[in-house]
C-alpha positions as CSV (number, residue, x, y, z in Angstrom):
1,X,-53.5,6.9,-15.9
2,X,-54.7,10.3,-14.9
3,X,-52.6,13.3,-15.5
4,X,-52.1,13.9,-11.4
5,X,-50.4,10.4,-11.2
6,X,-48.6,10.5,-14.1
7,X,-47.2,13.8,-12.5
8,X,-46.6,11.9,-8.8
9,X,-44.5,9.1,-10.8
10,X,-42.7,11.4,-13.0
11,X,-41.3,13.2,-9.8
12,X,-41.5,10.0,-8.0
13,X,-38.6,8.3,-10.8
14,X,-36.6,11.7,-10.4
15,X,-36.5,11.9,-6.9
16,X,-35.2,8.2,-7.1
17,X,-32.5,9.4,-9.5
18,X,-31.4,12.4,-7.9
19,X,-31.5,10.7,-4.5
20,X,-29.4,7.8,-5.7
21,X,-27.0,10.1,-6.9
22,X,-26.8,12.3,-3.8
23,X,-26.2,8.8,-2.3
24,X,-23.0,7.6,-4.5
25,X,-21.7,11.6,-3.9
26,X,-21.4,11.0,-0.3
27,X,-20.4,7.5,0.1
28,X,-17.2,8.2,-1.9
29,X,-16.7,11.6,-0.8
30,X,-17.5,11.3,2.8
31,X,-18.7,7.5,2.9
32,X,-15.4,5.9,2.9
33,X,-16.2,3.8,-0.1
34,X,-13.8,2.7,-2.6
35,X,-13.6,0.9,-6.2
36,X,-12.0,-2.2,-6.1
37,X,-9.0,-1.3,-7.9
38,X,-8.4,1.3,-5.2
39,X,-9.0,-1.2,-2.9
40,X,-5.8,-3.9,-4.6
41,X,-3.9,-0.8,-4.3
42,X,-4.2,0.2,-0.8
43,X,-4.0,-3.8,0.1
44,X,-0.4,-4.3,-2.1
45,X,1.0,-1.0,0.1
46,X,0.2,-2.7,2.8
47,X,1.5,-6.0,2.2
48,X,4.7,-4.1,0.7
49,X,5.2,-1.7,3.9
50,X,4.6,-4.9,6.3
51,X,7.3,-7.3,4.7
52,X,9.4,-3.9,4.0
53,X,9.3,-3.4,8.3
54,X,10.6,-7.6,8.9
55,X,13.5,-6.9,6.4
56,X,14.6,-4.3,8.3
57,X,13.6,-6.5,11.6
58,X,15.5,-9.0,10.3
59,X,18.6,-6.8,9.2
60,X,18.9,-5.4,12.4
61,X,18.7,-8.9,14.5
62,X,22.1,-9.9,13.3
63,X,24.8,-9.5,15.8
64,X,27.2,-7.3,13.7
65,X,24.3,-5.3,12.4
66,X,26.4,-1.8,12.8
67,X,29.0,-2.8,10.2
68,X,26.4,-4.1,7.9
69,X,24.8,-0.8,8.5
70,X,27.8,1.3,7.3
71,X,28.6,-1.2,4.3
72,X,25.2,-0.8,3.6
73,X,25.3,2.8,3.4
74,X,28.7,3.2,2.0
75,X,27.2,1.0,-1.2
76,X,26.0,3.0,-3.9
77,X,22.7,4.1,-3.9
78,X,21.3,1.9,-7.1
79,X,23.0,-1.2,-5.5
80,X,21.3,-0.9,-2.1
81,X,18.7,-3.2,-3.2
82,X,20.9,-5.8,-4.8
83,X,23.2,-5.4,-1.2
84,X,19.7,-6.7,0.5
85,X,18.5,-9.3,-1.7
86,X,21.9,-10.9,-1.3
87,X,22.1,-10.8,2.0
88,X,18.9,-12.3,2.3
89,X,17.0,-10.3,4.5
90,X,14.0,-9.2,1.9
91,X,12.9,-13.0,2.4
92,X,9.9,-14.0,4.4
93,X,10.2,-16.8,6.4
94,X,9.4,-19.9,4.2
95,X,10.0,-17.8,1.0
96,X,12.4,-18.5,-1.9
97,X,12.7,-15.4,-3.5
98,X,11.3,-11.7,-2.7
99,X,9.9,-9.1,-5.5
100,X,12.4,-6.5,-6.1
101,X,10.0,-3.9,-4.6
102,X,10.3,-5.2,-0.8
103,X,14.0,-4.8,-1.4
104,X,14.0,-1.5,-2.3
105,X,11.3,-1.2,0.7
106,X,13.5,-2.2,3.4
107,X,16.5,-0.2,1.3
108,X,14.5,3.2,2.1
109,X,13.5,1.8,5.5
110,X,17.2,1.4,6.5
111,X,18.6,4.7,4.8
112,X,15.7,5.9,7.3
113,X,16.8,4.2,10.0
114,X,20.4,5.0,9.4
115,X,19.7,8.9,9.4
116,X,18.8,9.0,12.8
């Protein structure tokens, strides 16, 4: 190989390099992109704030929803969540049993609600 196109591949490979990294820069800083386990994350708070909104749907459909409002509120702050799971509402239609977290979701999102 002659020493000009050993030079014009040498630079050739680095501008490859360089430009690929420029590339991977931008996509996650400016790009949008994501790894995946950002990706799970961002997907679970989703799933949580959704079924965290139909407990609170469903809490508020029941007819004496005001009095199970100030009950609610008047329980103690670590046994809002229990107050929800036995009431039921942190189910999804068709579901036996909800996580823990989607109680606790829809405990925040009524103590929200509640405050206004």
């Amino acid at each position: 190989m002659q020493p000009v196109t050993a030079a014009k591949v040498k630079y050739g490979i680095w501008g490859l390099i360089v430009g690929a990294i420029i590339a991977t820069i931008v996509g996650f800083v400016w790009g949008g992109w994501t790894t995946m386990g950002t990706a799970k994350t961002m997907s679970k708070e989703a799933v949580l704030a959704s079924r965290s909104a139909i407990c609170v749907a469903q809490f508020m459909k029941q007819p004496n929803h005001e009095e199970k409002l100030k009950e609610f509120m008047d329980t103690g702050r670590w046994n809002q969540a229990d107050f929800i799971e036995k009431g039921g509402w942190d189910k999804m239609p068709g579901q036996e049993e909800a996580g823990s977290t989607v109680a606790q979701a829809c405990a925040d999102g009524l103590k929200l609600l509640a405050e206004k």
